[in-house]
C-alpha positions, 0 to 999 in steps of 0.5 A: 500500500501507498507509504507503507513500509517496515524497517530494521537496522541490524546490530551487527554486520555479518555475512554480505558475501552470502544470503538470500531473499525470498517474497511472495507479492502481487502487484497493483501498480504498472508504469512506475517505479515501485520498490521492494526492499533497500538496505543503506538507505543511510550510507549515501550511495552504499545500497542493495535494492531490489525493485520495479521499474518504470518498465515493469522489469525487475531490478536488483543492484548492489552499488558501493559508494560511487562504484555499481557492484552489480547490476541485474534488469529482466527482459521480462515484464511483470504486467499480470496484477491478477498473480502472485509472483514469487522471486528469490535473489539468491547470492553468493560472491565466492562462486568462481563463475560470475553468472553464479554469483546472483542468482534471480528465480521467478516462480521456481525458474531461474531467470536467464534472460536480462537486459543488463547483467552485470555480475559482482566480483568475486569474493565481494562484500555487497551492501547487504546484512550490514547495520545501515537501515533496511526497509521492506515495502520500499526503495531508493527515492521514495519509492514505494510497493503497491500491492501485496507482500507475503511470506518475505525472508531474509537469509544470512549466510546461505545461497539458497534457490527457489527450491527451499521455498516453494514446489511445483504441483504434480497435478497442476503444473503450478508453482505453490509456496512452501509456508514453513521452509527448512532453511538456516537464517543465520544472524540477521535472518528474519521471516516476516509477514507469514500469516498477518500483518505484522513485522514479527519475526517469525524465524527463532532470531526475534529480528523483528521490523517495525512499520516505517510509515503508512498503515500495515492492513491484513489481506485476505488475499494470499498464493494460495486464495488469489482474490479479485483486485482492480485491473490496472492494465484495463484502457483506463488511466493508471489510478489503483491505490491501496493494493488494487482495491481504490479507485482515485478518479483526478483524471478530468473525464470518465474512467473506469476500473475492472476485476482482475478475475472475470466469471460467466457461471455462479454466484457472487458477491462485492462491496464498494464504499463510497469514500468521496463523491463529492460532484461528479457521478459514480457507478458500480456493476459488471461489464462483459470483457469484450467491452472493454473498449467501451472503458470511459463508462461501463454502461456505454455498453450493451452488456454493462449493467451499472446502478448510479448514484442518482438512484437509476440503473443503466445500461447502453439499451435503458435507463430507468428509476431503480433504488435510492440514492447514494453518496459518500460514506455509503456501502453498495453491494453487488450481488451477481448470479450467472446461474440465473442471469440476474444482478442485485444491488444493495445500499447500506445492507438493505436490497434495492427494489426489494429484490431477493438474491436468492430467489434464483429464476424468479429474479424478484427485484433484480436490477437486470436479466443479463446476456448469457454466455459472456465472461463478465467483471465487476467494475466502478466507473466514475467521472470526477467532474473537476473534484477527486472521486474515490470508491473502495472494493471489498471483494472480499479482503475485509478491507476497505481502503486501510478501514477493516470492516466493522462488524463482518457479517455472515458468509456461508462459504467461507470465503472471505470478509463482508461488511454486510451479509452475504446472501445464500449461494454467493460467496467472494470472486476468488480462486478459491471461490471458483472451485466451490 
């Protein structure tokens, strides 16, 4: 999330010849520089960092006062904010052949491709596991991650390769995480972020990090149940905030933001918090994905069913009275059954038109029959009209922006975390919540 970070500055400097780093994380943010961890972030140029660029490559350097130590920079591009990636940089400088020096793994496979790879030299002391500041959820420049971070480790004195974190699923092909690990974490080794929102130091060494700045918020989402997010590579402008789960409209005009999983059976459910409203018009609901050109408002479109802040609902065919109104400070939930083609929506925890998600083909209440046989998401499109439009997404996580829900309501499934109840049937558009 935007401005949070943790921190730890070691005691003691020890092994900057050998260790490893190892992280889950799901990105919300393309086009920009968004970093992953710094250490020397009080020695000038002495620095180890690891971070995104502008290009949605991976970096990882080493540099020492003016002179770089190495240098590497994947060809590759990380533009899928639906996934979880895991990356490990493994080092060790005593190797005799450069390229065995650094090793960089992305979910499981060692990376080989690199626009620049410039290796350090034997025997080299990097500026890692040294006592200068080091920072996790940020880099160089105020540089900050935008996304999500699981299961992060810190390991001095050991070369470790992907291997020791993670496996690849016999059935599936997949690569899924090892949430206990067998490794060694030397000195200033440390295991964050296992389990909660927490810098505690899960490792026997106590190294704990304490948050830095911003607010550190527990997500639901996780390798092992990816949850829906916003799509920040949809044809809108680039305005994901909070891990994917805000929409901030200062774009002048009308944009738009999509799940990043979409759905065409079963029954689901959302919530939007209207944080600002202030002018302009907002609206929430579903757009079919081969639509996404119609971007600027999501019922332009034949198949975008859509209710507005001024109590109507709309699509490109209709547009006729519905619910109430609402505004900033109220909840809008989203109830969509692709069983029965139907769509609900609901204000403050009570259903509009006194409709009943769970009165199947009968539809009593629903807001729309939907076109079968299309793969849709659940979207919010907004346009500012000169002031800041803000909409946070619940779909799922138990968080609204950095605001945890504030008494959950029910959930049959299992899956997930509502402000409100939600309805029989439906559960949250997860991975997990694909195969019930």
């Amino acid at each position: 999330m935007a401005n949070t970070y943790l921190t730890r500055t070691p005691s003691s400097t020890t092994n900057r010849k050998t260790f490893t780093i190892s992280m889950w994380l799901k990105r919300s943010k393309l086009g920009a520089t968004t970093g992953i961890t710094l250490q020397g972030v009080n020695s000038g140029n002495d620095d180890f960092a690891i971070y995104f660029g502008s290009a949605d490559d991976l970096q990882t350097f080493s540099w020492s006062g003016s002179s770089e130590q190495f240098t590497l920079t994947t060809n590759r591009k990380f533009r899928d904010v639906s996934a979880w990636y895991h990356i490990v940089v493994s080092v060790d400088t005593t190797q005799g052949t450069a390229a065995d020096r650094v090793k960089l793994y992305i979910n499981g496979v060692q990376e080989t491709s690199f626009a620049t790879a410039n290796y350090p030299s034997q025997n080299a002391d990097l500026e890692y596991n040294d006592t200068s500041a080091l920072w996790v959820g940020r880099s160089y420049g105020g540089h900050y991650f935008e996304g999500a971070i699981s299961h992060y480790h810190s390991i001095d004195g050991t070369a470790y390769d992907a291997s020791a974190f993670g496996s690849t699923d016999a059935t599936t092909g997949e690569w899924k995480i090892n949430t206990s690990p067998s490794v060694t974490y030397g000195t200033n080794g440390f295991f964050i972020l296992k389990d909660t929102n927490s810098g505690t130091d899960q490792s026997p060494n106590s190294n704990n990090l304490t948050v830095g700045g911003g607010t550190l918020t527990k997500t639901e989402d996780s390798p092992s149940n990816v949850f829906a997010t916003l799509n920040a590579i949809t044809p809108s402008s680039n305005n994901n905030r909070a891990g994917g789960t805000r929409h901030f409209n200062n774009s002048g005009t009308y944009d738009m933001r999509h799940s990043t999983l979409a759905v065409s059976k079963g029954k689901w459910y959302a919530e939007f918090y209207m944080a600002d409203m202030t002018g302009g018009f907002t609206q929430v609901g579903i757009q079919d994905t081969t639509q996404f050109n119609d971007y600027s408002f999501m019922t332009n479109s034949s198949r975008g069913y859509g209710y507005l802040k001024d109590g109507t609902k709309r699509n490109a065919s209709s547009i006729s009275s519905y619910g109430d109104t609402f505004t900033s400070g109220d909840y809008i939930g989203v109830a969509v059954d692709l069983d029965n083609n139907k769509i609900y929506f609901s204000k403050n925890g009570v259903w509009q038109n006194s409709g009943d998600p769970t009165s199947g083909a009968t539809g009593t209440g629903s807001a729309f029959d939907i076109a079968d046989g299309y793969d849709y998401c659940i979207a919010t499109s907004s346009n500012d009209a000169g002031t800041d439009q803000i909409t946070d997404v619940n779909f799922g996580n138990g968080y609204f922006n950095v605001n945890a829900v504030s008494s959950a309501g029910t959930n049959a499934s299992g899956n997930g975390i509502f402000e409100y109840d939600v309805p029989t049937g439906y559960t949250a558009l997860s991975t997990k919540g694909l195969n019930l």
